[in-house]
LOTIGU-686408 format. One record per residue (C-alpha): residue in one letter; x, y, z. Coordinates in steps of 0.05 Angstrom, whole numbers, plus 5000, padded with zeros to 4 digits. Layout:
N
AXYZ;...
This chain:
462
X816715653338;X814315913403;X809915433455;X804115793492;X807115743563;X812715453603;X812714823632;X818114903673;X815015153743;X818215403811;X820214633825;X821714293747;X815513993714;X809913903751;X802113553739;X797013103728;X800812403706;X799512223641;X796612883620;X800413443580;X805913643598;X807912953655;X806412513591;X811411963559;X812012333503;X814313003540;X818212653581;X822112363520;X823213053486;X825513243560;X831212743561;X832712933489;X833713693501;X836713533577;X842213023536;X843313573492;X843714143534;X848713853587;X853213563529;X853914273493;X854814653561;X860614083579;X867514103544;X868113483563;X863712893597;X866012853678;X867612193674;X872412353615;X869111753572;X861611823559;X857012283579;X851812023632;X846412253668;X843111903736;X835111783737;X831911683803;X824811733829;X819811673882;X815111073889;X809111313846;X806510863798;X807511363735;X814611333753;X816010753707;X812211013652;X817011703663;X822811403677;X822610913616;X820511543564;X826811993599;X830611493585;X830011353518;X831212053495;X836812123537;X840211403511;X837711723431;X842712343441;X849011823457;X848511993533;X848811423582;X843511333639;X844311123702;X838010793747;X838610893818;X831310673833;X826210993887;X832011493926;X830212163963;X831612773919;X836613023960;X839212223952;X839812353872;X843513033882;X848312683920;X849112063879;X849212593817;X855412803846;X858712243877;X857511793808;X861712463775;X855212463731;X853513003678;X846713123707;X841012823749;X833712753736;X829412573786;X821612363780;X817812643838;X811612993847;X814713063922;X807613293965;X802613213915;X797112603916;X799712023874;X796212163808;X801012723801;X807912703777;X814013123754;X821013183735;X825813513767;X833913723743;X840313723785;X846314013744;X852913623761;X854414043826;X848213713853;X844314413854;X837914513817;X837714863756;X838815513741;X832715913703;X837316003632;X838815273634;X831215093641;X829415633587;X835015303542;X832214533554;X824214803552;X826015173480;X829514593453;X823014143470;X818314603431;X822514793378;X824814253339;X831814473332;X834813733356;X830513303315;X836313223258;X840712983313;X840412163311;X847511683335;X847011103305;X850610473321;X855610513376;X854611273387;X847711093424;X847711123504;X848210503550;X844310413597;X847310213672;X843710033746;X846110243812;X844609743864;X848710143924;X845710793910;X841110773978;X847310474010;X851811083984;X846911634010;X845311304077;X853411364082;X853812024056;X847912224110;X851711924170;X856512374167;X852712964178;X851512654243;X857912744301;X861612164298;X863012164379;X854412084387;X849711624374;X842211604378;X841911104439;X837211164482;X831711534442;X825711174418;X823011544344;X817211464309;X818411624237;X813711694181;X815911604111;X810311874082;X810411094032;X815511513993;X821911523973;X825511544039;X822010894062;X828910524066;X834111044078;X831811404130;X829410804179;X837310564155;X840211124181;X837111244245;X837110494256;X844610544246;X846010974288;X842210754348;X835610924348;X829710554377;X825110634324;X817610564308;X816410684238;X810510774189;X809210994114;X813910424091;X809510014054;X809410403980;X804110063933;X804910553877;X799010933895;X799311103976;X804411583970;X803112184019;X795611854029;X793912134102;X801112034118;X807912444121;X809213214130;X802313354098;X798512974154;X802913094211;X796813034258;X798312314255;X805712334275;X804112644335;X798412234360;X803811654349;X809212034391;X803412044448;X801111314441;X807711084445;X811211574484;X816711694439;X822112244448;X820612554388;X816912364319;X819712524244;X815612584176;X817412604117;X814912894044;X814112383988;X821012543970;X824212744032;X827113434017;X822413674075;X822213494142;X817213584205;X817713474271;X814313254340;X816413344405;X815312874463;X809413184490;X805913184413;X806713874394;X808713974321;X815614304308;X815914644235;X820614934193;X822015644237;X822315164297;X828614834260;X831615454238;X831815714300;X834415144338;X839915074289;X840515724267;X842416014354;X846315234347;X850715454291;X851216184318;X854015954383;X858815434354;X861215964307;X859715554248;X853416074214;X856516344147;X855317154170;X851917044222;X846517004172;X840316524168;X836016524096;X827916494108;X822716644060;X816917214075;X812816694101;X816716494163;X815516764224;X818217454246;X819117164320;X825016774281;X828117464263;X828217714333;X831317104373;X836117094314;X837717814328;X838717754393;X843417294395;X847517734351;X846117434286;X840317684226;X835717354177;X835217514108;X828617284075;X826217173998;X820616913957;X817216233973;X820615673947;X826815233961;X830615493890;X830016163916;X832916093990;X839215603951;X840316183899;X840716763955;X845116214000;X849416093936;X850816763917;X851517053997;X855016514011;X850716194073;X850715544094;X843315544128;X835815734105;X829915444093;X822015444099;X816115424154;X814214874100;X819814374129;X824614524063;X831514604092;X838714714063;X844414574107;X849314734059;X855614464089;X852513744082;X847613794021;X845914153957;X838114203963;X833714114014;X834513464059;X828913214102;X833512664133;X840013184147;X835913674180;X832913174226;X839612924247;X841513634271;X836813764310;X837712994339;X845313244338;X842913884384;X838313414423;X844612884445;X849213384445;X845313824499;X841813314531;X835513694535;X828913334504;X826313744437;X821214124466;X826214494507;X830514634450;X824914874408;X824015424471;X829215794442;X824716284407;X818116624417;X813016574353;X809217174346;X802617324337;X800817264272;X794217504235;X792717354155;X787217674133;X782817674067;X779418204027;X776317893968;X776918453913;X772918493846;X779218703817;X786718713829;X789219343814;X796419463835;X796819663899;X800720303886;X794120563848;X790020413915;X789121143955;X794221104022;X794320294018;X802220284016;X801920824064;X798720444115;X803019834102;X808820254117;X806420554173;X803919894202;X811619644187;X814720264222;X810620174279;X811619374286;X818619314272;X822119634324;X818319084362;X821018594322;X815218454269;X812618624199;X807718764150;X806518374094;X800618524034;X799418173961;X795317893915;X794117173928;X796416763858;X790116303852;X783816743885;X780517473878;X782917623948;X788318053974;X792817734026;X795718254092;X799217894143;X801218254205;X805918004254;X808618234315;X809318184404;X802318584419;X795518244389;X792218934396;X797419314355;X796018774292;X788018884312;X788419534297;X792819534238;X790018984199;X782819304207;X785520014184;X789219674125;X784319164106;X777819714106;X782320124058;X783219594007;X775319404015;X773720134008;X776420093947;X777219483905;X773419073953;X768318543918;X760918433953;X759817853998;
């Protein structure tokens, strides 16, 4: 039998809670086929006794409602579960690993408003899934094929609670951090978003020496990311001002992104963290290649300081999955997104809101400069988006001289370090061409002669 459409998007399941497909009784099939899955792919469990696989989640109030329905199909296939409670999802990768589980599931919706949830899968590495394994765990839940499979007696799972689990990834966080530095001397406002990092993070910086002001630590179930966090950062920075902090740090609902402020209020982003580590890590000779991962939306002024100071950037689709497959299979050890999503790969398996913020805090102690001086290390360029709303979206190879123009616009902007970038936006009638580059005439001129093309053509009225 063959289902309609995947549920499995770019990030695990994702929706509405308690509406097809984030509902209990999805969520139990889920932990059925999941149990399943990672015992056939295993020859044996990792803990060479039973099979086990960690839950976590963020503080939503549909998590218990998830958590309890995973749960009970994973216990039905004779695979233990472990609860860790509320943890950050780069917090259940590492527990995933460090408990020498079979796999981890963690309950997150990470940005979206509370009334959303999803699921999300960590294989026993601590990496997310790869798209066979998804396909193999989404066919089992439509087809049927595991309902004949029933332990009885003994042969059911156990279930287990970790108490230490926030304990054992505020550890395993430290020691990103140099252990000759502390944060002394720097006052931090922090925003936790009321999510999952609400504990862990204020632990760690508290640890290691931080003055700290923090807010978005009072979860009720249904405040998560509620003008707060990484999605609001307006606020963080009007805090840094008010109470002249050295810097300000916000969090996602479940911290695998991270945003910054400087101490002046400006907002430091994803490219702004690249950069700063990325020239860091070039300089220490400690960039895998010489090579930084980005996706097509970062900025191209990233591309040129990294260039310059002898290293390159390799970019790929949006999406965190995509920048961890290219940096697994290249072999790199930094990338990320403007978004806040970063991956430093030589201290976590996914992206890590509360690692990345300690390396730049690393940079800042280490250098002694304040953040807005490290974040001068690059120059953004202009950059122009601009919409054509078509009545149609025909490919854009059938379009007379479109492609053309986008590769003459990219001949002529790149050898000043920027680019030109067209598609199809995924959720409106509009065509999407952003233009970046040093000279705001240059992308004038280029995004009008591209943009009347496609309008020419395919362009809708009004």
């Amino acid at each position: 039998m063959s289902h309609p459409k995947r549920i499995f998007g770019t990030d695990g399941v994702r929706g509405r809670a308690n509406i097809e497909p984030v509902t209990a009784e999805t969520a139990l099939r889920l932990g059925r086929a999941a149990a399943h899955v990672f015992r056939r792919r295993a020859n044996q469990a990792r803990n060479r006794l039973r099979y086990r696989i960690v839950i976590g989640k963020d503080t939503r109030l549909s998590g218990y409602m998830l958590e309890n329905a995973l749960s009970s199909g994973v216990l039905s296939m004779g695979v233990d579960v472990v609860f860790i409670g509320p943890l950050p999802s780069p917090g259940v990768a590492y527990v995933t690993r460090s408990l020498r589980a079979d796999a981890g599931i963690v309950i997150t919706a990470s940005h979206n408003p509370y009334d959303d949830n999803g699921i999300k899968f960590f294989g026993p590495d601590g990496y997310k899934l790869a798209d066979d394994i998804e396909t193999e765990i989404e066919d089992l839940v439509f087809s049927g094929e595991i309902e004949n499979i029933r332990p009885t007696a003994g042969e059911i799972g156990k279930a287990f609670r970790v108490d230490d689990a926030v304990g054992r990834y505020v550890e395993h966080a430290k020691t990103s951090f140099p252990r000759g530095l502390t944060l002394e001397g720097l006052r931090i406002v922090l925003d936790c978003a009321h999510g999952a990092a609400y504990k862990s993070t204020p632990a760690v910086l508290q640890e290691l020496g931080a003055e700290l002001i923090v807010f978005g630590n009072q979860p009720n179930g249904t405040n998560i990311n509620l003008e707060c966090g990484s999605m609001h950062p307006q606020n963080l920075c009007a805090r840094v001002r008010e109470f002249r902090a050295d810097l300000g740090i916000a969090h996602d609902g479940d911290a695998d992104r991270v945003l910054l402020c400087d101490e002046f209020g400006n907002l430091i982003d994803g490219d702004d963290i690249l950069a700063i580590a990325g020239l860091q890590m070039l300089a220490d000779g400690t960039l895998n290649k010489k090579t930084v991962v980005a996706t097509v939306m970062s900025n191209a002024g990233l591309d040129a300081a990294v260039q310059a100071a002898g290293g390159q950037v390799v970019r790929t689709n949006v999406g965190d999955k995509n920048v961890i497959d290219r940096m697994l299979a290249d072999g790199l050890n930094l990338g990320g997104e403007q978004s806040g999503h970063l991956i430093f790969r030589d201290h976590s398996t996914t992206g890590d809101g509360l690692v990345a913020a300690l390396q730049i805090l690393s940079a800042m102690k280490s250098q002694g400069k304040p953040l807005s001086q490290l974040a001068r290390c690059w120059k953004r360029f202009p950059q122009m988006v601009s919409n054509v709303r078509v009545r149609e979206k025909r490919p854009f190879e059938e379009l007379d001289g479109v492609l053309d123009l986008v590769d003459q616009a990219e001949k002529a902007l790149k050898p000043l370090g920027g680019r030109a970038f067209l598609r199809y936006s995924g959720t409106e009638p509009k065509a999407r061409l952003l233009v970046e580059g040093p000279d705001q005439l240059e992308l004038d001129r280029w995004s009008q002669l591209i943009c009347q093309s496609i309008q020419r053509q395919v362009g809708a009225p009004g």
